[in-house]
N, C-alpha and C positions, 0 to 999 in steps of 0.2 A: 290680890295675890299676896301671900304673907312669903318672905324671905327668908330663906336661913342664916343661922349668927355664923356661920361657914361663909356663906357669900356675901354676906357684908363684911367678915371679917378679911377672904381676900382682895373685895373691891378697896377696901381702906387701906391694905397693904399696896395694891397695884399702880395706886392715887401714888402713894407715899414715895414710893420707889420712882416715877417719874416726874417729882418734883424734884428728889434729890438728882433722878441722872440729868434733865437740862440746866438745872439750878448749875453744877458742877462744870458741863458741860459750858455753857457762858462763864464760868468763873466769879461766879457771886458766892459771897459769904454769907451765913444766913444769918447773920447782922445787917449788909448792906440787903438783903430781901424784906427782913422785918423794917426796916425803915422803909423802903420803897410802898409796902403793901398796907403796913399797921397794925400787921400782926404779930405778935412777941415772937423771937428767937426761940422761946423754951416750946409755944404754940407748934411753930413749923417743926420745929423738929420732933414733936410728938406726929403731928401730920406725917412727916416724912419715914415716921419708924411704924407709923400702920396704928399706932397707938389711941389715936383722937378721930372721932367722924368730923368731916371737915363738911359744915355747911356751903349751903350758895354761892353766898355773898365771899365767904373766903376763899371757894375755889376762883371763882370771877376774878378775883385780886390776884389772884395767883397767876393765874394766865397770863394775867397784863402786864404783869411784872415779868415775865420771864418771856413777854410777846409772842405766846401757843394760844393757839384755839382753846377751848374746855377741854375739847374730845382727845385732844394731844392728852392731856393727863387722866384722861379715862379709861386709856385702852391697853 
């Protein structure tokens, strides 16, 4: 099944938006998350603005760093 660049482009947003609200919601700066995870501040915060598809391996980081399930930042 081929997806549209509408529903990737809201899944990418909906990722985004729920990194930034637990990220906030703990009080992490996305300095102290790029350190935690290893992935650059300018990275996350393109993640965070819908702007970048966020692979695997950097959603997995991501979770761990902010101790959520995946599914937490999927839905």
């Amino acid at each position: 099944m081929c997806y549209s660049t509408h529903l990737l482009r809201h899944l990418r947003q909906t990722i985004g938006q729920n990194i930034h609200r637990l990220r906030v919601q703990q009080k992490l700066t996305l300095s102290k998350l790029a350190r935690t995870t290893g992935i650059s501040e300018r990275l996350l915060d393109h993640y965070e603005l819908g702007k970048n598809e966020i692979n695997l391996m950097a959603l997995l980081r991501i979770a761990c760093a902010l101790k959520v399930e995946v599914s937490a930042l999927l839905q």
